[in-house]
N, C-alpha and C positions, 0 to 999 in steps of 0.2 A: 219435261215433267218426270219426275222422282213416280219408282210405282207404289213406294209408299205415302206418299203426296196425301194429305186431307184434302176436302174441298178449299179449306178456307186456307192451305199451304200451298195449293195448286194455282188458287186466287192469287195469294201474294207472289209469286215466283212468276206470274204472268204481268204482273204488275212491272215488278222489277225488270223482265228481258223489256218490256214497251218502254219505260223510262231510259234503260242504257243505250235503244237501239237509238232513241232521239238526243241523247247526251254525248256516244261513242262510238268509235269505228270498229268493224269485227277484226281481231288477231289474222293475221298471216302466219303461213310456214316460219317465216324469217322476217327481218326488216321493222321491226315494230321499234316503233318511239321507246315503249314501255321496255324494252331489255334495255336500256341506258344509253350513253351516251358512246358513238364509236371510236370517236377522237377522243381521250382526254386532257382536253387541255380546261385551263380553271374558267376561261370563259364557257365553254362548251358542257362541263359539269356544275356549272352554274347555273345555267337555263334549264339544263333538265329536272334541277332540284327545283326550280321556282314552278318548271311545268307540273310535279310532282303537288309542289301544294294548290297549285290550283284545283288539283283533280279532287284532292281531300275536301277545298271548300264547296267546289260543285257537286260533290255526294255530302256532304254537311246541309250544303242548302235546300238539295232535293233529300232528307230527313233519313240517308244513308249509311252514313259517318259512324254510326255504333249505336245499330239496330239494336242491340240487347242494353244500352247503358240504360240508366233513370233518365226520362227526358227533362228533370230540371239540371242535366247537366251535356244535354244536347243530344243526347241519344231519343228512342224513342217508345221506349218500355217495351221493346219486342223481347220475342224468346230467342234464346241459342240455334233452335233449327231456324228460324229467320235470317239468322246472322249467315248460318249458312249456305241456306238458299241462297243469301245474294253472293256470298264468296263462289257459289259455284259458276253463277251465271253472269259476274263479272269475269271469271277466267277466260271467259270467248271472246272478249274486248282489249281493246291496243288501250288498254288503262292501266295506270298505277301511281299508288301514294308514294312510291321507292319505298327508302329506308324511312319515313315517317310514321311508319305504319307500326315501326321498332319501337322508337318513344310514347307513341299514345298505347300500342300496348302493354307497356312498361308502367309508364310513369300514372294514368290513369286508373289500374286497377289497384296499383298500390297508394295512390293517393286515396279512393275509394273504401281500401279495406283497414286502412291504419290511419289516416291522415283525420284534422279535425274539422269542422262544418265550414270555417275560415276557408283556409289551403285549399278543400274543393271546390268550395265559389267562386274563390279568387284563378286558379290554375285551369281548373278538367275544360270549360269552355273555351279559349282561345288555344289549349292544346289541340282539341279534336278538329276545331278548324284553320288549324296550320297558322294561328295568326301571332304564335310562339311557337317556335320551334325550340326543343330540345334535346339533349346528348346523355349520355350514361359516364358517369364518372368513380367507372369502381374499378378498372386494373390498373395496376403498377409494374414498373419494373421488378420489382422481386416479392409481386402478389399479383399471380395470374390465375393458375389452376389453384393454387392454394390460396383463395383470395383474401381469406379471415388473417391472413397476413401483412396486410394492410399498415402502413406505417404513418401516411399520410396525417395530421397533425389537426384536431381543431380545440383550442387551449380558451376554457370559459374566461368572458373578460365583462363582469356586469351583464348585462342583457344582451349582448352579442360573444360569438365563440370567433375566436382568431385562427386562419386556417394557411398554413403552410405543409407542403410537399407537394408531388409530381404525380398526376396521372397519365397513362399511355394506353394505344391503341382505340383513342376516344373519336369515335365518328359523327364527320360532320359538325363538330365544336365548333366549324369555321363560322358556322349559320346558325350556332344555336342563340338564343338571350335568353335561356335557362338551361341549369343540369342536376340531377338527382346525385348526389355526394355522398360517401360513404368515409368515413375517417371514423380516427380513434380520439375517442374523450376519454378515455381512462386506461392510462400502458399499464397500472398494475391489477387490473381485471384482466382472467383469459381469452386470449385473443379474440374469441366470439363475442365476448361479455364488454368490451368497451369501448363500441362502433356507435355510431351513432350515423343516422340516416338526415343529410340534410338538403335543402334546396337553395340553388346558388344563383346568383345574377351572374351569369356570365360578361357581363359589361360592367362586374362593379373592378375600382384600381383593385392592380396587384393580381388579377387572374394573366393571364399568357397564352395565347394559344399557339402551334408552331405546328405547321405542317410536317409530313410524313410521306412521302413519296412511297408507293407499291409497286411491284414488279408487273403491277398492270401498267404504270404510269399514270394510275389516278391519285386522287390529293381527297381521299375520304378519310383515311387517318389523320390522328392528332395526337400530339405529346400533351397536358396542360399542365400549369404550372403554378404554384400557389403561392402567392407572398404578403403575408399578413391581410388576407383576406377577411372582412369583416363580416361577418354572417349574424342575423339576427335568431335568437334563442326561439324566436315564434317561427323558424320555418325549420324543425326541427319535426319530421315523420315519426308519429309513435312516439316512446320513450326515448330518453337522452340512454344512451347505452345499450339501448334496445335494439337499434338499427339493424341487429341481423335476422332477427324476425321479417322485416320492411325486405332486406335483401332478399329473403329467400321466396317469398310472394312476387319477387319482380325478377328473380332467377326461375323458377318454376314459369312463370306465364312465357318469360323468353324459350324455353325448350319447348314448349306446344307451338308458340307463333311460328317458332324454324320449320318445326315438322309437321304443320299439321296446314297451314296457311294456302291457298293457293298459288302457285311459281309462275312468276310471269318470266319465264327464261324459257332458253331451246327444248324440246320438248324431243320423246324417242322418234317422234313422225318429222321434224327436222332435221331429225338424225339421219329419216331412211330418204328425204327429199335430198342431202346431201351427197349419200349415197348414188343416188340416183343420177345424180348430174354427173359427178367425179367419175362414174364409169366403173364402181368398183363392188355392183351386185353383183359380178362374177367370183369373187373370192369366197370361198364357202369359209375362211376363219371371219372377215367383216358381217357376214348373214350370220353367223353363229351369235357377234358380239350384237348386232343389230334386235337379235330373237329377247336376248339377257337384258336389253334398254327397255324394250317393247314392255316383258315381263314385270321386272323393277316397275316402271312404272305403271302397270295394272297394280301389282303389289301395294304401294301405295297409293293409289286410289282405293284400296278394300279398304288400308289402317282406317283412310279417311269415312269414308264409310262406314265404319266399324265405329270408328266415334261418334259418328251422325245417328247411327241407329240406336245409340245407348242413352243420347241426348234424346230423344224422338221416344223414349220409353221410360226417362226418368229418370236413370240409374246413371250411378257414376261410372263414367269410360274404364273400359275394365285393362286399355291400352294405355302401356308408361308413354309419358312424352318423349323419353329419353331413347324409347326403340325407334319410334317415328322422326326422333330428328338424328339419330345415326343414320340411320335406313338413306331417309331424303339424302344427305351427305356422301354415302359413298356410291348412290347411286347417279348422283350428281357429278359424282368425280368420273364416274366411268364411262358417263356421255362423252363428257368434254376433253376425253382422255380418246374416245374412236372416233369424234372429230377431227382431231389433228390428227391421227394414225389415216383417215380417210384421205384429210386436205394434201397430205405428205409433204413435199418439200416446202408446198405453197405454204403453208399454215407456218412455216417460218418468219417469211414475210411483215413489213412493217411500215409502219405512214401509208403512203402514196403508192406504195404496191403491195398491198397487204390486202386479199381474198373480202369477195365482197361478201362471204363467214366469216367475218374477222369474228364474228363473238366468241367463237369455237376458242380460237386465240385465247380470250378473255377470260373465259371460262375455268378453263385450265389454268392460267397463273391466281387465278381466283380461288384453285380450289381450298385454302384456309377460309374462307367462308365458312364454313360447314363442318372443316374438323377440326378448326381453332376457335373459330367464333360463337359465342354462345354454349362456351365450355369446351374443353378435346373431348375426341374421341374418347380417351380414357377415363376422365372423369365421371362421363354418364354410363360407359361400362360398371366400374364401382357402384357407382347409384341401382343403376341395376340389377348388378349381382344384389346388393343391401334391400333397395326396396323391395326388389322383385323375386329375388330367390329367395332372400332370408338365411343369406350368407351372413357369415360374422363381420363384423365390420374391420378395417385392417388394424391392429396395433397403434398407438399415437403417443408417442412420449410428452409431446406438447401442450396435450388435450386441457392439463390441471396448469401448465402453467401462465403465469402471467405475460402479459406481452414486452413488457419490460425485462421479465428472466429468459424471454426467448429468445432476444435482442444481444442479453450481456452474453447467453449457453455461445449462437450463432457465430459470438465475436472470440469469441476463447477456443472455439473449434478451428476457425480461420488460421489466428495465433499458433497455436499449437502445431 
């Protein structure tokens, strides 16, 4: 119990540890289902995403699933501190949606905040209970951090839009049968100005999906590929052109879900249990790095807290997203970085002799999670400096022009 807990917040929070203790197993040090899969191979990442929607349906059905949504779209008209009570008091359980939790809270608020009374009837319900899975389909090869660079193609043809080019780094494409799209309907509008936001059958002809092998050796990435793909004009987000509106409602929620979310991964006290076994509390620089894990993560539990209590008062979080998902990130890298410095030679190791911390392992070739994923580093720096300091924003040559003159400028600099 929170010591700022109401009665009726102290009820619900009891509520929910009674439901999870008869629905889940309490977290361990290590070992837990919910850090993913330790082998990756595509049978073994496959069960663990189907174990993933199971868990989403079984917190769907016991009325879970998104406590704060409207419950005519399966939520349950609760408030934000709700939401969060139960984020706290599932983090002490061997659960998790995985990366599902990405899409519904993507695709759902932005269908909610822009989308029309159709789209959310038809989508927000079999999204939140995993009975449609879907992917994000907004980087490219030469639109990542600059993403309003987009080149990717959807050309009006009568009541549907024809869609040709390449998205990449798209996760879990492999499982999705929907994705939220982002292309351009008009190259001579400025790049912001002629995007349009749309939603895709993943299984209609002409999509492509093609795996991508990580240096974890898991198969969560995807290239996908577009060939004359036929999209209807009625599953267009918002206005035709409008799309970067829709984008930034579902880039905003993405930087709070990274940073602000509960982690169901290695934690600093797995750090010091590790420590502990390996023999290596005698090193005063490992207790030193051990002190900096422990810190980091009280640190972010305060953000978190810090958000809970402004929610809990009414007022808007007075904490950027973009500090809380740097923060989470590099302190995330620094765990996973004095695991392997602990495991030492062992943390080399692979397959069938590979430390039963393999995740330590994982961790680390992982760490672009967090400072590629869901923007760089650098990007939400900018953002920061901009929203938060009230820095000037940097110079942009490209800002007035069209995406067509950016394309020809691009191709004449090459040239030349």
């Amino acid at each position: 119990m929170s010591n700022r807990d109401t009665p009726e917040e102290a009820e619900f929070r009891a509520e929910v540890r009674t439901w999870l203790e008869a629905h889940a197993e309490p977290r361990r040090p290590s070992g837990n289902w919910s850090d993913g899969p330790r082998e990756h191979t595509r049978e073994q990442e496959a069960a663990y995403f189907e174990r993933c929607r199971e868990w989403q349906r079984v917190k769907f059905d016991g009325g879970y699933a998104a406590i704060a949504w409207p419950s005519r779209y399966g939520g349950r008209d609760g408030s934000a501190v709700q939401q969060m009570i139960y984020a706290e008091e599932e983090a002490a359980f061997d659960v998790t949606n995985g990366f599902l939790s990405a899409p519904i809270a993507l695709v759902g608020p932005a269908l909610m905040a822009h989308g029309n009374p159709e789209q959310c009837e038809r989508y927000i319900h079999p999204l939140l209970r995993a009975e449609e899975v879907w992917c994000q389909l907004f980087s490219e090869p030469e639109a990542g951090s600059d993403l309003a660079r987009l080149g990717t193609r959807a050309e009006r043809s009568g009541d549907e839009f024809v869609v040709n080019g390449q998205k990449v780094w798209t996760t879990n494409a492999q499982y999705a049968h929907f994705g939220i799209l982002l292309a351009r309907t008009d190259p001579d509008a400025p790049k912001h100005g002629g995007i349009s936001f749309l939603l895709v059958d993943m299984r209609d002809p002409g999509v492509e999906v093609r795996p991508l092998r990580t240096m974890q050796n898991s198969n969560d990435f995807n290239e996908v590929f577009f060939s004359d793909v036929r999209v209807p004009v009625e599953n267009v987000v918002g206005e035709i052109n409008g799309g970067w509106a829709v984008a930034r409602t579902t880039l905003a929620n993405e930087s709070v879900m990274i940073g602000s979310g509960a982690q169901a991964e290695d934690s600093a006290e797995a750090l010091l249990e590790l420590a502990r076994e390996q023999g290596a509390l005698d090193d005063p620089l490992t207790r030193q790095e051990l002190a900096e894990a422990l810190i980091n993560q009280r640190i972010l539990a305060m953000f978190r807290e810090r958000m809970t209590e402004a929610v809990r008062d009414g007022r808007m979080p007075d904490l950027d997203g973009s500090v809380m998902k740097i923060f989470w990130s590099e302190s995330r890298i620094q765990r996973a970085d004095l695991g392997l410095r602990i495991l030492g030679a062992e943390g080399a190791l692979d397959g069938a002799d590979a430390p039963k911390h393999g995740s330590w392992q994982t961790a680390a070739l992982g760490r672009g999670l967090g400072s590629i994923g869901g923007g760089t580093h650098e990007v939400h720096r900018n953002g920061i400096g901009e929203r938060v300091l009230g820095l000037p924003r940097e110079p942009r040559a490209d800002r007035a022009m069209s995406y067509r003159e950016l394309v020809a400028h691009d191709a004449s600099v090459v040239k030349n």
